[in-house]
C-alpha positions in Angstrom: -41.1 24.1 -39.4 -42.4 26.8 -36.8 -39.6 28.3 -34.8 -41.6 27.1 -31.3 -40.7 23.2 -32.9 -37.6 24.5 -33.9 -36.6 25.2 -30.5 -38.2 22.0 -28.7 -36.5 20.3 -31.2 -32.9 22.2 -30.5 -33.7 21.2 -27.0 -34.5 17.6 -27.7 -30.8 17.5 -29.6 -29.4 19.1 -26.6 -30.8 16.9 -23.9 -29.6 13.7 -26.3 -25.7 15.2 -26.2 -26.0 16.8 -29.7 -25.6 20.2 -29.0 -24.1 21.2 -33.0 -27.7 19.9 -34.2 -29.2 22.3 -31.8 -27.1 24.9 -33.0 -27.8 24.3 -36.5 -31.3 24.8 -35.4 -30.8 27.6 -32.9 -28.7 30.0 -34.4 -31.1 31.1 -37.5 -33.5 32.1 -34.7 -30.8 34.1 -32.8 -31.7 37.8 -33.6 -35.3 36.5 -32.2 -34.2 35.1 -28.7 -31.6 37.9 -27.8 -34.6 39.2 -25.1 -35.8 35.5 -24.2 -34.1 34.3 -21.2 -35.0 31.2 -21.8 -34.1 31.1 -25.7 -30.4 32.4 -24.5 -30.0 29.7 -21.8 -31.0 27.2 -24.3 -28.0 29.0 -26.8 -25.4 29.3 -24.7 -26.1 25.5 -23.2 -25.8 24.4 -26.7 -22.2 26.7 -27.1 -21.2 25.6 -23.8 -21.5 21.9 -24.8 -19.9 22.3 -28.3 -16.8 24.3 -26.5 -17.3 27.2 -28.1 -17.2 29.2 -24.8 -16.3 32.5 -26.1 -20.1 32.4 -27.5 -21.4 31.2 -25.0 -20.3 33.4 -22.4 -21.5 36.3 -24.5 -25.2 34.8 -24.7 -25.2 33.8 -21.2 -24.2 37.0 -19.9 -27.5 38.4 -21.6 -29.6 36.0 -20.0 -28.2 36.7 -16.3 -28.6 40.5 -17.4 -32.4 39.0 -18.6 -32.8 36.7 -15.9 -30.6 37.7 -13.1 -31.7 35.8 -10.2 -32.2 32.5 -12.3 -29.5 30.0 -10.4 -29.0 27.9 -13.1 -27.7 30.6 -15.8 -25.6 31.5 -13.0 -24.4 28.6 -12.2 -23.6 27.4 -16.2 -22.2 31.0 -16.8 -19.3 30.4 -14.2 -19.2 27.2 -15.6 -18.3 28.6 -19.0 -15.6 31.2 -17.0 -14.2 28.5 -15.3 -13.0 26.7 -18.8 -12.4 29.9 -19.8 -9.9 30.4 -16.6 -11.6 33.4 -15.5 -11.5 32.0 -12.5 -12.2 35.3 -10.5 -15.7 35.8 -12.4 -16.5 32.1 -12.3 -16.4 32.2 -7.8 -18.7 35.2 -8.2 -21.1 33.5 -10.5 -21.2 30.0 -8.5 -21.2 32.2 -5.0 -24.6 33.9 -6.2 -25.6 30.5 -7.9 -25.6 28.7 -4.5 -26.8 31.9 -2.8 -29.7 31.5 -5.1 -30.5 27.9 -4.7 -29.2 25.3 -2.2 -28.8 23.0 -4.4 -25.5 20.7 -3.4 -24.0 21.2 -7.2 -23.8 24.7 -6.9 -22.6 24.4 -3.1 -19.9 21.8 -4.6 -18.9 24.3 -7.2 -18.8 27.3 -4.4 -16.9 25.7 -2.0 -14.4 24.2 -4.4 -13.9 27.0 -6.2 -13.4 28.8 -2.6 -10.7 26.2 -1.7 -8.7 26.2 -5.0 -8.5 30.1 -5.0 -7.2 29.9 -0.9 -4.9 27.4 -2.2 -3.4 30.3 -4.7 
C-alpha cells in the first residue's frame, strides 16, 4: 500500500473512533510527516484519541510550530494540555484558537477556561 492510502486510510480509522488502527498505520510513516502539518495533526489526533497525550503533545507542538496560525491544531493542542493539567498553556492555546477562528467551540473552551482559572 502507498503511504498517500496509508494515510487516507489512518484517517478513515480515525474519523470511525479507531484511532490505535490509525496509529498502526501512521507511525511507520512518522520520520516522513515530521515537516507535514497536516500529517502531524493527523498524528497527534490519533495520540490525542488513544490518551497517549504525552505524544501527542510533542507532535502537535510541531505542527503549531509548522502551522502556527492553523485554529484547529491550536485548539486540539490545549485540548491535549488541558488532560495533561497544564492548565496555564492550555488558556494560551484556546485564547489564540478563538482569536483565530470564531468558531463557538473554541469561544466555549476560551471563556471556560477563563472562568475556571478566575475561579483559582
Amino acid at each position: 500500500m502507498q503511504e498517500i492510502d496509508r494515510y487516507r486510510l489512518a484517517g478513515l480509522h480515525l474519523d470511525m473512533g479507531d484511532p490505535l488502527e490509525a496509529l498502526k498505520l501512521l507511525e511507520p510513516m512518522a520520520d516522513g510527516l515530521r515537516e507535514h502539518a497536516a500529517g502531524q495533526l493527523l498524528l497527534g489526533r490519533a495520540y490525542y484519541h488513544s490518551a497517549q497525550l504525552g505524544k501527542a503533545q510533542e507532535v502537535l507542538e510541531r505542527a503549531v510550530s509548522l502551522a502556527p496560525t492553523d485554529a484547529y491544531v491550536r485548539f486540539i493542542l490545549g485540548r491535549t494540555l488541558q488532560r495533561r493539567s497544564r492548565h496555564d498553556e492550555a488558556g494560551v492555546q484556546f485564547r489564540i484558537a478563538a482569536a483565530l477562528d470564531d468558531r463557538p467551540e473554541y469561544r466555549e473552551h476560551r471563556d471556560a477556561h477563563a472562568r475556571g482559572t478566575a475561579a483559582a
